[in-house]
PyMOL commands that place a pseudoatom at each C-alpha (Angstrom):
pseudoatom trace, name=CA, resn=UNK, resi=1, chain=A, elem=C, hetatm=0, pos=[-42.988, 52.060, 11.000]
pseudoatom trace, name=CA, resn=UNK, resi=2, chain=A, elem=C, hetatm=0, pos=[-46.445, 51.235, 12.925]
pseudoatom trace, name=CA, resn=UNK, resi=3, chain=A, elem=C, hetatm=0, pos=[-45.765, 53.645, 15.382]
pseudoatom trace, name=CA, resn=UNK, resi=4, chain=A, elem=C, hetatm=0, pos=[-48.460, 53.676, 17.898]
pseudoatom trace, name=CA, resn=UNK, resi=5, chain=A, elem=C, hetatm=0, pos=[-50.741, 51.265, 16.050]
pseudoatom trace, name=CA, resn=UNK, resi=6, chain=A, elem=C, hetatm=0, pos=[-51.856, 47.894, 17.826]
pseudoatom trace, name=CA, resn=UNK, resi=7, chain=A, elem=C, hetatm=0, pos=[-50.496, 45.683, 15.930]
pseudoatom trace, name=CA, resn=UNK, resi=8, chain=A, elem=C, hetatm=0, pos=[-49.639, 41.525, 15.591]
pseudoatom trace, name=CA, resn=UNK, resi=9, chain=A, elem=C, hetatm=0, pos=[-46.831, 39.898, 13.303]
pseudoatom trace, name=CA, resn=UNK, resi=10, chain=A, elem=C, hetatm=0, pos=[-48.099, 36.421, 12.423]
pseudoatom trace, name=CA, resn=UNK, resi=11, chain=A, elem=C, hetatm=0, pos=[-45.108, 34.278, 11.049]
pseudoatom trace, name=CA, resn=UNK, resi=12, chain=A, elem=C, hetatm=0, pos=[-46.919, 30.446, 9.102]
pseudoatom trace, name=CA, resn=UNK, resi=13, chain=A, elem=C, hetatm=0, pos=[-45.297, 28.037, 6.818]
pseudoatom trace, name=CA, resn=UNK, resi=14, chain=A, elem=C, hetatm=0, pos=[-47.668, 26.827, 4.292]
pseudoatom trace, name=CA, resn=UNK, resi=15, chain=A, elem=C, hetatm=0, pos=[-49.109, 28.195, 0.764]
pseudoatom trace, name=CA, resn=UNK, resi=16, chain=A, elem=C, hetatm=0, pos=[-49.826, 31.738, 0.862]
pseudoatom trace, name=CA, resn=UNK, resi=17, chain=A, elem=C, hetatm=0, pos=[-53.753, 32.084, 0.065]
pseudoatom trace, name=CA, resn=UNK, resi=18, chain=A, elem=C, hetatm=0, pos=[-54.906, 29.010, 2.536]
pseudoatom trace, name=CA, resn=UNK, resi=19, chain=A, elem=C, hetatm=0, pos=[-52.709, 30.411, 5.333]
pseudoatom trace, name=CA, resn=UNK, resi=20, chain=A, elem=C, hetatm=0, pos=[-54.291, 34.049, 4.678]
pseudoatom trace, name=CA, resn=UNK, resi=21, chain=A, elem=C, hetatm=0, pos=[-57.933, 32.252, 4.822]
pseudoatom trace, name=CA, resn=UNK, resi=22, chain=A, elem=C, hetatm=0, pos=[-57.651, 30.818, 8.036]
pseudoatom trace, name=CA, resn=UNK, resi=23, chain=A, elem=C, hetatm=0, pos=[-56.429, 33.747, 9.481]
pseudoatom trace, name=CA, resn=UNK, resi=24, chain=A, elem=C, hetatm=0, pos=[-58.800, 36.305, 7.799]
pseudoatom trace, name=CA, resn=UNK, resi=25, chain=A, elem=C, hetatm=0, pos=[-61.535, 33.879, 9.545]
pseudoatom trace, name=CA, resn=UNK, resi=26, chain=A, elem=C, hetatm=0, pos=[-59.743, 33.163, 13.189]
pseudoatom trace, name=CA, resn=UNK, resi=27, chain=A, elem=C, hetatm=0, pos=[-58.857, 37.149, 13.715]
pseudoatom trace, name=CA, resn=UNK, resi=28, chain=A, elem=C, hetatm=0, pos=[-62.320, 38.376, 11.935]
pseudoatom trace, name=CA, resn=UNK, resi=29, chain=A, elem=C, hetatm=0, pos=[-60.397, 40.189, 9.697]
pseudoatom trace, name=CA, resn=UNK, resi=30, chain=A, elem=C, hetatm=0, pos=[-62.622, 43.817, 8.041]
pseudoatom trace, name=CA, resn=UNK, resi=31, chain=A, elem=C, hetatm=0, pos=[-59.930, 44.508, 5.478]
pseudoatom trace, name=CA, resn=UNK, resi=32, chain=A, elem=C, hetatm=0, pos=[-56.994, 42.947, 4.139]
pseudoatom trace, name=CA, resn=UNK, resi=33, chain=A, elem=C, hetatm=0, pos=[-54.424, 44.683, 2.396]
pseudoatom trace, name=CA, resn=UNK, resi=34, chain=A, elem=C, hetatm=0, pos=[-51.891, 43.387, -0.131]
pseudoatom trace, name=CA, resn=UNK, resi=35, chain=A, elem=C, hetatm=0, pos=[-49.120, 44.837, -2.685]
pseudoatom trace, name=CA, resn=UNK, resi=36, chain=A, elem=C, hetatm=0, pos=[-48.998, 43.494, -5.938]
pseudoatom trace, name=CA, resn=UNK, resi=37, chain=A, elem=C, hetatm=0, pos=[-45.723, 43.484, -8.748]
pseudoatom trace, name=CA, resn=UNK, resi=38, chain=A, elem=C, hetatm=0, pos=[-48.077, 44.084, -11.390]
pseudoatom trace, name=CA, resn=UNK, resi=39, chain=A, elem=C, hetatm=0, pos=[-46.977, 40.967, -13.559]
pseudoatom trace, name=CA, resn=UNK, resi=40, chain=A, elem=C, hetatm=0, pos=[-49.203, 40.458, -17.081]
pseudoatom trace, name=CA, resn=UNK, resi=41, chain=A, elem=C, hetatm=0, pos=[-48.171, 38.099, -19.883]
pseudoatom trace, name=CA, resn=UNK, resi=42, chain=A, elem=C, hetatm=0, pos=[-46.166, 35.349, -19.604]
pseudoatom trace, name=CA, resn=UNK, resi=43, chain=A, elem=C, hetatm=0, pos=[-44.470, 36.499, -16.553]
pseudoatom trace, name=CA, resn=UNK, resi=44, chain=A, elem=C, hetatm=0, pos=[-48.022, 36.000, -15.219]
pseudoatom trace, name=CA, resn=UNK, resi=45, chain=A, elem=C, hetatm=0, pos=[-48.978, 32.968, -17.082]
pseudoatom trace, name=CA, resn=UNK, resi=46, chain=A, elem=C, hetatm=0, pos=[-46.366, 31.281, -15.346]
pseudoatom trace, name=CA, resn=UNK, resi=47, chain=A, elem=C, hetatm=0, pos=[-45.862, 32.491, -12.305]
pseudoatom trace, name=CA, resn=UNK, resi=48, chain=A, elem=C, hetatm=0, pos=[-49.630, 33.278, -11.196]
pseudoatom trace, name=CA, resn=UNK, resi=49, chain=A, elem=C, hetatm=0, pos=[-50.980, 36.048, -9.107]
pseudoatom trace, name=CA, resn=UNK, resi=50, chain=A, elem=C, hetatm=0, pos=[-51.007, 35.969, -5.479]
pseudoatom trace, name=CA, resn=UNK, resi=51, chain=A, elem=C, hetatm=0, pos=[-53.045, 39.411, -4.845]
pseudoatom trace, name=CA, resn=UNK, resi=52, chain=A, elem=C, hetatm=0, pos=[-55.567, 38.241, -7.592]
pseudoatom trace, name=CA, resn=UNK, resi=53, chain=A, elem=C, hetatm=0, pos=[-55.830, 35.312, -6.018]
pseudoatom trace, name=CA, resn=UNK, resi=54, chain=A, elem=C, hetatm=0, pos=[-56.645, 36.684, -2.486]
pseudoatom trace, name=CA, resn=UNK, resi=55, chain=A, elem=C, hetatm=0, pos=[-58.888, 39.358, -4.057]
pseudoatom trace, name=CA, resn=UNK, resi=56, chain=A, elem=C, hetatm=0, pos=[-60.946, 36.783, -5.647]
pseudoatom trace, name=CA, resn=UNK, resi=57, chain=A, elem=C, hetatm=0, pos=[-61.491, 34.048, -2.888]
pseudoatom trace, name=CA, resn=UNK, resi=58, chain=A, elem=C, hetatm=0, pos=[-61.277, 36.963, 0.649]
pseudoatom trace, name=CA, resn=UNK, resi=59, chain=A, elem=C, hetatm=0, pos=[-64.037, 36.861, 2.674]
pseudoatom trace, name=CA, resn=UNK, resi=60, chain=A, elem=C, hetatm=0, pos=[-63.452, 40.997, 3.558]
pseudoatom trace, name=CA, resn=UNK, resi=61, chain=A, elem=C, hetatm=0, pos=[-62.467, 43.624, 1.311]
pseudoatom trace, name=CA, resn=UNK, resi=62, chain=A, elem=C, hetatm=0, pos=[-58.882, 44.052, 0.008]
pseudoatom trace, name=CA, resn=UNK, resi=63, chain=A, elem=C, hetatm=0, pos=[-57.127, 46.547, -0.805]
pseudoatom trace, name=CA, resn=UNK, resi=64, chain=A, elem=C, hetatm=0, pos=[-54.276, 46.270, -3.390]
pseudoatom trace, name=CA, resn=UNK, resi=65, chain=A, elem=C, hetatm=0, pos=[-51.383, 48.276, -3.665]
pseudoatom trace, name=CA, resn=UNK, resi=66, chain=A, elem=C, hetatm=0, pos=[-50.095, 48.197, -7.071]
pseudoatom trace, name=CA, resn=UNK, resi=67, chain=A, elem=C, hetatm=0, pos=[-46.540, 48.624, -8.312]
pseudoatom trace, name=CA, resn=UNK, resi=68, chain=A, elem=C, hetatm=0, pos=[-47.425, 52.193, -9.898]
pseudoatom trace, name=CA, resn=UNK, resi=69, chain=A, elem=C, hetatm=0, pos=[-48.864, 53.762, -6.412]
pseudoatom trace, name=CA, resn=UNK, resi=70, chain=A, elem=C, hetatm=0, pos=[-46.728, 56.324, -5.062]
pseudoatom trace, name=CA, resn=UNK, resi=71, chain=A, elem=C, hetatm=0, pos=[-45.823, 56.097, -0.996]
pseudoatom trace, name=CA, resn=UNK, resi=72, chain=A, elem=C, hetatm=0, pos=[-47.857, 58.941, 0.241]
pseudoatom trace, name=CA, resn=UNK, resi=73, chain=A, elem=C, hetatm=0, pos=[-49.820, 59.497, 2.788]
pseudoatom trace, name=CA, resn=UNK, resi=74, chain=A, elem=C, hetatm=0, pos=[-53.292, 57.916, 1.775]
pseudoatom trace, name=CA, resn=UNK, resi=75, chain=A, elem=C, hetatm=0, pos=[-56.012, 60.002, 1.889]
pseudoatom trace, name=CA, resn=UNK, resi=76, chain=A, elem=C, hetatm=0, pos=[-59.772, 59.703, -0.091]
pseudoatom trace, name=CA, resn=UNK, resi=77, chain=A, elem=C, hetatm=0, pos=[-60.719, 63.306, -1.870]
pseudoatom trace, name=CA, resn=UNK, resi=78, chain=A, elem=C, hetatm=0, pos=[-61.558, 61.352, -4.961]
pseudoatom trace, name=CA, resn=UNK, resi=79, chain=A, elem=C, hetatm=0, pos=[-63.349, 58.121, -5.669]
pseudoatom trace, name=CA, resn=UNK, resi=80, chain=A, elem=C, hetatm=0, pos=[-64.053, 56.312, -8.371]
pseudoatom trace, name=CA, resn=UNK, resi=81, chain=A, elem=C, hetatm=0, pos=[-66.294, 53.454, -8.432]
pseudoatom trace, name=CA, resn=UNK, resi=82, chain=A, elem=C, hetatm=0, pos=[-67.455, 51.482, -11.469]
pseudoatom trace, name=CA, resn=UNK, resi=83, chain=A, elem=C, hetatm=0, pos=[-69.881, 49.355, -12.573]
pseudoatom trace, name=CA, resn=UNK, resi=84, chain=A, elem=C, hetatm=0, pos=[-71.102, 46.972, -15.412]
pseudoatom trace, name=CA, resn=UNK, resi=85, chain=A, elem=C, hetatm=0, pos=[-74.736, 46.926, -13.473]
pseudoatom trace, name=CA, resn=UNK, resi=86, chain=A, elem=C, hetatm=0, pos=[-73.616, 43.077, -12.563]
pseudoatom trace, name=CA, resn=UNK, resi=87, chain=A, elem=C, hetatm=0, pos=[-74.637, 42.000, -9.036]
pseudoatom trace, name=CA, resn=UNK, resi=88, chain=A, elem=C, hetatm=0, pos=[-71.038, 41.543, -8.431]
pseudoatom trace, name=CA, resn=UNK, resi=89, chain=A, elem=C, hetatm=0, pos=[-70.091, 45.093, -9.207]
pseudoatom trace, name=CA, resn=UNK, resi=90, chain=A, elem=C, hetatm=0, pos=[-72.930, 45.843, -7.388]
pseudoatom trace, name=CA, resn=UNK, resi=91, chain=A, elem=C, hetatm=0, pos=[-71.993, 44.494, -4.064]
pseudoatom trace, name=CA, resn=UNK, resi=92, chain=A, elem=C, hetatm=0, pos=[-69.402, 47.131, -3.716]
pseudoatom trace, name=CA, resn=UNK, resi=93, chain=A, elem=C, hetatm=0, pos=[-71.762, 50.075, -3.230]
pseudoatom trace, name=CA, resn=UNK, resi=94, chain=A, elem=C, hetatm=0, pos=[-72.425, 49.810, 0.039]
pseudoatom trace, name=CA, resn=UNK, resi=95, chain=A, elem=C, hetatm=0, pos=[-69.225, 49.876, 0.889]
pseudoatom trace, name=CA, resn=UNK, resi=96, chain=A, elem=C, hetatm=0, pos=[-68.290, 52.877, -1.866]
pseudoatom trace, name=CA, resn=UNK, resi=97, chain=A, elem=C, hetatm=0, pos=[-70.893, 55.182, -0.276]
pseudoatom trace, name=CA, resn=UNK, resi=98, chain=A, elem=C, hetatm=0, pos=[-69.577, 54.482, 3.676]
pseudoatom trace, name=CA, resn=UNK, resi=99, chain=A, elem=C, hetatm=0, pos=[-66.255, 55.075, 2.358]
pseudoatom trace, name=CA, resn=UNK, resi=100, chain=A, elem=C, hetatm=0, pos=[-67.470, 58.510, 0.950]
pseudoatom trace, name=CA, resn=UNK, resi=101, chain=A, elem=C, hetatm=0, pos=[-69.634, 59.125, 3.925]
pseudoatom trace, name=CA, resn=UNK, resi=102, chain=A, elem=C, hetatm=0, pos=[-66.430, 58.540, 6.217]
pseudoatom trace, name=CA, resn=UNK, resi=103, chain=A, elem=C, hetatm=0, pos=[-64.210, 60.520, 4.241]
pseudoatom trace, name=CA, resn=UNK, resi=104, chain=A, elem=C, hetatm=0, pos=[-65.826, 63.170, 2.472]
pseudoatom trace, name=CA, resn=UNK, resi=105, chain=A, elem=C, hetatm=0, pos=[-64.667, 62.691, -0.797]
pseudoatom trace, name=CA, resn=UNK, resi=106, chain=A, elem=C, hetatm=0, pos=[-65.993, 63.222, -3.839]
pseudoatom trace, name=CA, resn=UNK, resi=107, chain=A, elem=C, hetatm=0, pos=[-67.688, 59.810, -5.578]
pseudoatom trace, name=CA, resn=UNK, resi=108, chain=A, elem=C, hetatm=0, pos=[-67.199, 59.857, -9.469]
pseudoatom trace, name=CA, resn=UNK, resi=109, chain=A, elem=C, hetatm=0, pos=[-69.248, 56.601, -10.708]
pseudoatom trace, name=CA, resn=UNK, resi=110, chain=A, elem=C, hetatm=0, pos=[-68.222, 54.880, -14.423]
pseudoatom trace, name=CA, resn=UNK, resi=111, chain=A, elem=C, hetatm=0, pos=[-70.293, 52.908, -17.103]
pseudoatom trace, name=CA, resn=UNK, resi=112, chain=A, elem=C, hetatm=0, pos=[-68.735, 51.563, -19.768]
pseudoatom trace, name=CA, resn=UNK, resi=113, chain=A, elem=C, hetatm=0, pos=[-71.164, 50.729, -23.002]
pseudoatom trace, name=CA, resn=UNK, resi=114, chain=A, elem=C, hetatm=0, pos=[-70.269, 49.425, -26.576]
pseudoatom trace, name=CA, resn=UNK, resi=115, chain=A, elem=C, hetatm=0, pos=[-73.143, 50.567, -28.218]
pseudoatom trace, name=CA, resn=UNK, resi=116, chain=A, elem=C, hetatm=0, pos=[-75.298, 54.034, -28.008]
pseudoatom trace, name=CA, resn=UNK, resi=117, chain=A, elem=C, hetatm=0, pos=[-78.305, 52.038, -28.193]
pseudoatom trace, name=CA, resn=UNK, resi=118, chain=A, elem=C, hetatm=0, pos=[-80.640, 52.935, -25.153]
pseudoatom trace, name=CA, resn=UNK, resi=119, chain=A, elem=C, hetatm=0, pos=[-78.159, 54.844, -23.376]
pseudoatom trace, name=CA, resn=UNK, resi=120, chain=A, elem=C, hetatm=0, pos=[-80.825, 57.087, -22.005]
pseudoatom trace, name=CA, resn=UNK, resi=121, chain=A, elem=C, hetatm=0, pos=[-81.798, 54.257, -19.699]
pseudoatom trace, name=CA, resn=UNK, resi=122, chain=A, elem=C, hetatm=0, pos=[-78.395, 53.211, -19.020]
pseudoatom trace, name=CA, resn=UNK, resi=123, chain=A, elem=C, hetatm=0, pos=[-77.555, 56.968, -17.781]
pseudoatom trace, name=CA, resn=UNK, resi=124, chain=A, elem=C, hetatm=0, pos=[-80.526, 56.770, -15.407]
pseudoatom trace, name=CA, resn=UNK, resi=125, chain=A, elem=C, hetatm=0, pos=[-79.545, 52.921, -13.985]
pseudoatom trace, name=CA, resn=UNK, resi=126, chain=A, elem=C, hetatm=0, pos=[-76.187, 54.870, -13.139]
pseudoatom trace, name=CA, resn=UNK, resi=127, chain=A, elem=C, hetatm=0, pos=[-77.701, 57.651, -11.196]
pseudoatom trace, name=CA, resn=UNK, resi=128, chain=A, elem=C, hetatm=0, pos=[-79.642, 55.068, -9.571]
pseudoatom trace, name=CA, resn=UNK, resi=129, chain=A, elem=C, hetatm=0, pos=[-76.927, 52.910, -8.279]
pseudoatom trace, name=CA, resn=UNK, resi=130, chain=A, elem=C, hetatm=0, pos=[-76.464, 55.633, -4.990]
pseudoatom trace, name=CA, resn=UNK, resi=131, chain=A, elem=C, hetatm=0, pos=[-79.639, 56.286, -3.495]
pseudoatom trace, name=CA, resn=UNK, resi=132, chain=A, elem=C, hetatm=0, pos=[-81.057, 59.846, -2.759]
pseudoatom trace, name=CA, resn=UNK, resi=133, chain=A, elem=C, hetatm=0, pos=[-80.715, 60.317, 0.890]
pseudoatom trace, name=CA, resn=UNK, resi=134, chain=A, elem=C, hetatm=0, pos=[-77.297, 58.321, 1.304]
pseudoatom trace, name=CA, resn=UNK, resi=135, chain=A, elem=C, hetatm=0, pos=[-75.622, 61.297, 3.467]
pseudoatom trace, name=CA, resn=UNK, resi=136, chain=A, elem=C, hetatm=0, pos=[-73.072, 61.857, 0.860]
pseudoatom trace, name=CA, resn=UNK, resi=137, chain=A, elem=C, hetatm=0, pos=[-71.654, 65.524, 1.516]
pseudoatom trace, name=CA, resn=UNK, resi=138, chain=A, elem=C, hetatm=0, pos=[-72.079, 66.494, -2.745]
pseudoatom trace, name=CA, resn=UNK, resi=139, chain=A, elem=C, hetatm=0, pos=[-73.921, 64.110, -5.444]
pseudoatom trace, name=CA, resn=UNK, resi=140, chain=A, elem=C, hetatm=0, pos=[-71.409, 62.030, -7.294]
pseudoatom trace, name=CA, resn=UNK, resi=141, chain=A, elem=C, hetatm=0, pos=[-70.676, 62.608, -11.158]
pseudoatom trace, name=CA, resn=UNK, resi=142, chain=A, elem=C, hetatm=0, pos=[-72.124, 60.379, -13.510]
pseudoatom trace, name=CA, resn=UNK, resi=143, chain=A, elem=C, hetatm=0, pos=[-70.119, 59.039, -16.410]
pseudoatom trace, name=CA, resn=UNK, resi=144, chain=A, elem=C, hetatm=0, pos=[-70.797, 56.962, -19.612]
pseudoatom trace, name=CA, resn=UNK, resi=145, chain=A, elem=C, hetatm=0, pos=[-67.933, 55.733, -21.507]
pseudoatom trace, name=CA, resn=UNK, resi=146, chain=A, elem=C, hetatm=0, pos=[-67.887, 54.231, -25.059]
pseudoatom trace, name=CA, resn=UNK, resi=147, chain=A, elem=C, hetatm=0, pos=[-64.982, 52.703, -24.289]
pseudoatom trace, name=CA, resn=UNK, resi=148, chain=A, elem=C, hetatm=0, pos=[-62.763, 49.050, -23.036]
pseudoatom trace, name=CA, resn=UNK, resi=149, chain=A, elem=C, hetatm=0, pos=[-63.585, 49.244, -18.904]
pseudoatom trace, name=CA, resn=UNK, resi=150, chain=A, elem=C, hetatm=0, pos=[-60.045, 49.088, -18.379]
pseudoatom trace, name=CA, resn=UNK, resi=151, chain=A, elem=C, hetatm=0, pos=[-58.791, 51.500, -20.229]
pseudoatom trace, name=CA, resn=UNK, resi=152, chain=A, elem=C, hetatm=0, pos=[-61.368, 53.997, -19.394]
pseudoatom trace, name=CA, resn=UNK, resi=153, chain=A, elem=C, hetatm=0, pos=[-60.895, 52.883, -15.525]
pseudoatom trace, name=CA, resn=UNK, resi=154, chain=A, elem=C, hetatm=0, pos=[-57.300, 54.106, -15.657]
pseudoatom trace, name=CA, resn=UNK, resi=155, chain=A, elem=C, hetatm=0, pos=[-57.631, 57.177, -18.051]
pseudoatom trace, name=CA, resn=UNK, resi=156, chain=A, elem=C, hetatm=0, pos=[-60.161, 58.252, -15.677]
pseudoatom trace, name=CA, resn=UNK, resi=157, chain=A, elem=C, hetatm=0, pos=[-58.500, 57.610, -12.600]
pseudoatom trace, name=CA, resn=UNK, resi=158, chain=A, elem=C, hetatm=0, pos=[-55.287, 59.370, -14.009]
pseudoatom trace, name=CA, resn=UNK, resi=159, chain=A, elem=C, hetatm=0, pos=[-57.524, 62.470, -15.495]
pseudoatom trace, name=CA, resn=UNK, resi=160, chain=A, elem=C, hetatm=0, pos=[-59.523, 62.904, -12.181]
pseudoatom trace, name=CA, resn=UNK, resi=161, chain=A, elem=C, hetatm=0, pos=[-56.488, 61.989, -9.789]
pseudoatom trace, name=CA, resn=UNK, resi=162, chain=A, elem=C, hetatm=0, pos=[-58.607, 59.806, -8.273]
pseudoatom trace, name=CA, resn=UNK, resi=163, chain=A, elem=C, hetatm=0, pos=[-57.340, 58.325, -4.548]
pseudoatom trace, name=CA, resn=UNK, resi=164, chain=A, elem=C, hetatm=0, pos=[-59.295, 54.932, -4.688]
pseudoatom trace, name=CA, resn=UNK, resi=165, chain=A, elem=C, hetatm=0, pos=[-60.910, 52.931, -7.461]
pseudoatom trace, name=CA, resn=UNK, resi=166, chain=A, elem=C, hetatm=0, pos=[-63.466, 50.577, -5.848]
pseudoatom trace, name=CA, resn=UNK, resi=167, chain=A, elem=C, hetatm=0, pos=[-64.619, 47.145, -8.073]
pseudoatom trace, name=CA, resn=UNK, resi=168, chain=A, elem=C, hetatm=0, pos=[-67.369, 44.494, -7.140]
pseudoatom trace, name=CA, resn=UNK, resi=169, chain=A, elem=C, hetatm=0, pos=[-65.463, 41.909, -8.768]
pseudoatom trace, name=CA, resn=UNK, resi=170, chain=A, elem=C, hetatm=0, pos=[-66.788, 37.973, -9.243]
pseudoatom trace, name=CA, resn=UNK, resi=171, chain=A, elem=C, hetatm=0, pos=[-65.392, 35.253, -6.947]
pseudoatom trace, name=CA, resn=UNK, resi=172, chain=A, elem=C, hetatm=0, pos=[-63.456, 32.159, -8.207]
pseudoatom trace, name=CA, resn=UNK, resi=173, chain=A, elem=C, hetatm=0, pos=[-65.655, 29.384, -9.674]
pseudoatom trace, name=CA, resn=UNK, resi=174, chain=A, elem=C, hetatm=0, pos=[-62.965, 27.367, -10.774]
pseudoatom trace, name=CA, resn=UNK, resi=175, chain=A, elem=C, hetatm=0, pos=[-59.715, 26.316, -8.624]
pseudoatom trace, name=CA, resn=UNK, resi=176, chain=A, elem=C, hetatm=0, pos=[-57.976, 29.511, -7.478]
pseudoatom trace, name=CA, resn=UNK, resi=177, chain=A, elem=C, hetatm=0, pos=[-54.525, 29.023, -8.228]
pseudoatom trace, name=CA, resn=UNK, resi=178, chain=A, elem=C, hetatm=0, pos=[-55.836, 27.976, -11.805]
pseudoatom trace, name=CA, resn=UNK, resi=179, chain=A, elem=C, hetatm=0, pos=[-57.341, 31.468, -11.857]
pseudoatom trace, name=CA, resn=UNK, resi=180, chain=A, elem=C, hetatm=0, pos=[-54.663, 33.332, -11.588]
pseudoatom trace, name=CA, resn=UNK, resi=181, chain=A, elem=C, hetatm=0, pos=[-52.172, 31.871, -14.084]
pseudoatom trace, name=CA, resn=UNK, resi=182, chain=A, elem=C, hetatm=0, pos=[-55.441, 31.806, -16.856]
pseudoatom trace, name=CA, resn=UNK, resi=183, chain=A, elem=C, hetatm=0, pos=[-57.253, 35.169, -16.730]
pseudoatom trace, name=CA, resn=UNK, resi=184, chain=A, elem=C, hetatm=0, pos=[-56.657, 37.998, -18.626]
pseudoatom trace, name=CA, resn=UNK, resi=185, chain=A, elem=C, hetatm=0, pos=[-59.465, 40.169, -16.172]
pseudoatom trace, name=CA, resn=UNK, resi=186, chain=A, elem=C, hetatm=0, pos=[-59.882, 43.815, -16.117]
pseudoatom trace, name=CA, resn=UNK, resi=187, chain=A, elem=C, hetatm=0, pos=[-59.680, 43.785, -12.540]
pseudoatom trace, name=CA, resn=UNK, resi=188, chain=A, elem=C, hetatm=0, pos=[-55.932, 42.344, -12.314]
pseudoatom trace, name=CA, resn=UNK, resi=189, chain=A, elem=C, hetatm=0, pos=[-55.448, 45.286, -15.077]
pseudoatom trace, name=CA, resn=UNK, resi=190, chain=A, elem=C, hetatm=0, pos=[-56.406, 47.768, -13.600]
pseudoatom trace, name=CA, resn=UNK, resi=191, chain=A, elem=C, hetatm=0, pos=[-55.194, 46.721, -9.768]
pseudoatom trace, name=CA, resn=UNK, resi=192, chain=A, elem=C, hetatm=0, pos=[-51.199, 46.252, -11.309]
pseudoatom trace, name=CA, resn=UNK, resi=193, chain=A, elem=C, hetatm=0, pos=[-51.855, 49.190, -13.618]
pseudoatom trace, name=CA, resn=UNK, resi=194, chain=A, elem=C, hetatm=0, pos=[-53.408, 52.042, -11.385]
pseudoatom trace, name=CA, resn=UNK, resi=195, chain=A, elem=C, hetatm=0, pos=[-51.938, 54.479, -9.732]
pseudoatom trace, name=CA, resn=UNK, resi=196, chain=A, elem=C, hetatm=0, pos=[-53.945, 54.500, -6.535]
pseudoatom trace, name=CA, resn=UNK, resi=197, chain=A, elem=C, hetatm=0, pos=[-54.931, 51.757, -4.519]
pseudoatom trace, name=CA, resn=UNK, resi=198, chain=A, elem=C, hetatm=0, pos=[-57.535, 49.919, -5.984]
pseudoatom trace, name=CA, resn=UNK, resi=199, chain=A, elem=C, hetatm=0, pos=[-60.235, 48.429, -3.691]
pseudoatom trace, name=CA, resn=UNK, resi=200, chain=A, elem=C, hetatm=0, pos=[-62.144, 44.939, -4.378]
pseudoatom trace, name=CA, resn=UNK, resi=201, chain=A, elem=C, hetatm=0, pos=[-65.077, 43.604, -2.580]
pseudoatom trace, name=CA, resn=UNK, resi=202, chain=A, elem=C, hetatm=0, pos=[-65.701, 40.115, -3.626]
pseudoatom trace, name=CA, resn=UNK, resi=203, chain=A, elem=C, hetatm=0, pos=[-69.116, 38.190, -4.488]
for i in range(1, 203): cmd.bond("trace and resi %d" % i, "trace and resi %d" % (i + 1))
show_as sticks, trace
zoom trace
């Protein structure tokens, strides 16, 4: 199924996210990708997250592939990137715009507000967040949203067909296993709800 790609099969006994660690450090690992079932609810309560886990404790990007992708061929016309204007969202913008630059595509950034009040300023932060001069082939769209971020994540993704949804999201402060049977995040939402792969670069 690799084909012609280099490639190594690494076979360890042990728990899953320690065992990833050590060898996202010994192999210098750029990106890690992982699938996901999607669980929420109880189903989650109790049995935990594995991807969320790895998303918020890896070292290097990750990219999740959620239950609702299709298997095509992957390829980035569309992008979506959103943002509260937290420094954790904002660590994923340099990594958004090389993306874009690589690619081509076309970068659609999202703000999500819950009241009108001074949203002048908060459509100028969002124009802001990719520099003039960034080598992106078209300017990306703008959009404010008076909405829940993960519900206007996915309706936007679905409306736009979007090929990648990129989050900063915030690393573990409490034990990581803990973490993933607790939280109720819009990140886990939107990676086991989306219907492209969903990319997380964690701060």
């Amino acid at each position: 199924m690799l084909g012609s790609i280099s490639h190594e099969m690494i076979l360890e006994k042990g728990e899953v996210w320690p065992t990833i660690d050590e060898i996202i450090h010994d192999k210098k690992i750029d990106l890690l990708i992982a699938g996901t079932h999607g669980r929420s609810g109880l189903s989650k309560a109790i049995i935990g997250s594995v991807a969320e886990q790895i998303m918020r404790n890896a070292r290097c990007p990750v990219l999740t592939i959620g239950p609702n992708v299709p298997a095509t061929q992957l390829r980035f016309n569309r992008v979506l990137y959103a943002t509260d204007f937290s420094v954790e969202s904002l660590s994923a913008v340099p990594f958004t715009i090389y993306l874009c630059k690589r690619s081509g595509a076309q970068l659609t950034l999202l703000h999500c507000y819950k009241t009108r009040e001074a949203i002048d300023a908060m459509q100028e932060t969002l124009r802001e967040v990719i520099p003039l001069g960034t080598g992106l082939n078209s300017l990306p769209e703008c959009l404010l949203k008076a909405a829940h971020h993960r519900n206007a994540i996915l309706g936007l993704a679905h409306q736009q067909e979007a090929n990648l949804i990129v989050l900063g999201v915030r690393r573990a402060k409490w034990h990581s296993k803990l973490a993933t049977h607790l939280t109720d995040s819009t990140t886990y939402h939107v990676i086991s709800q989306a219907e492209c792969p969903v990319l997380t670069i964690c701060n």
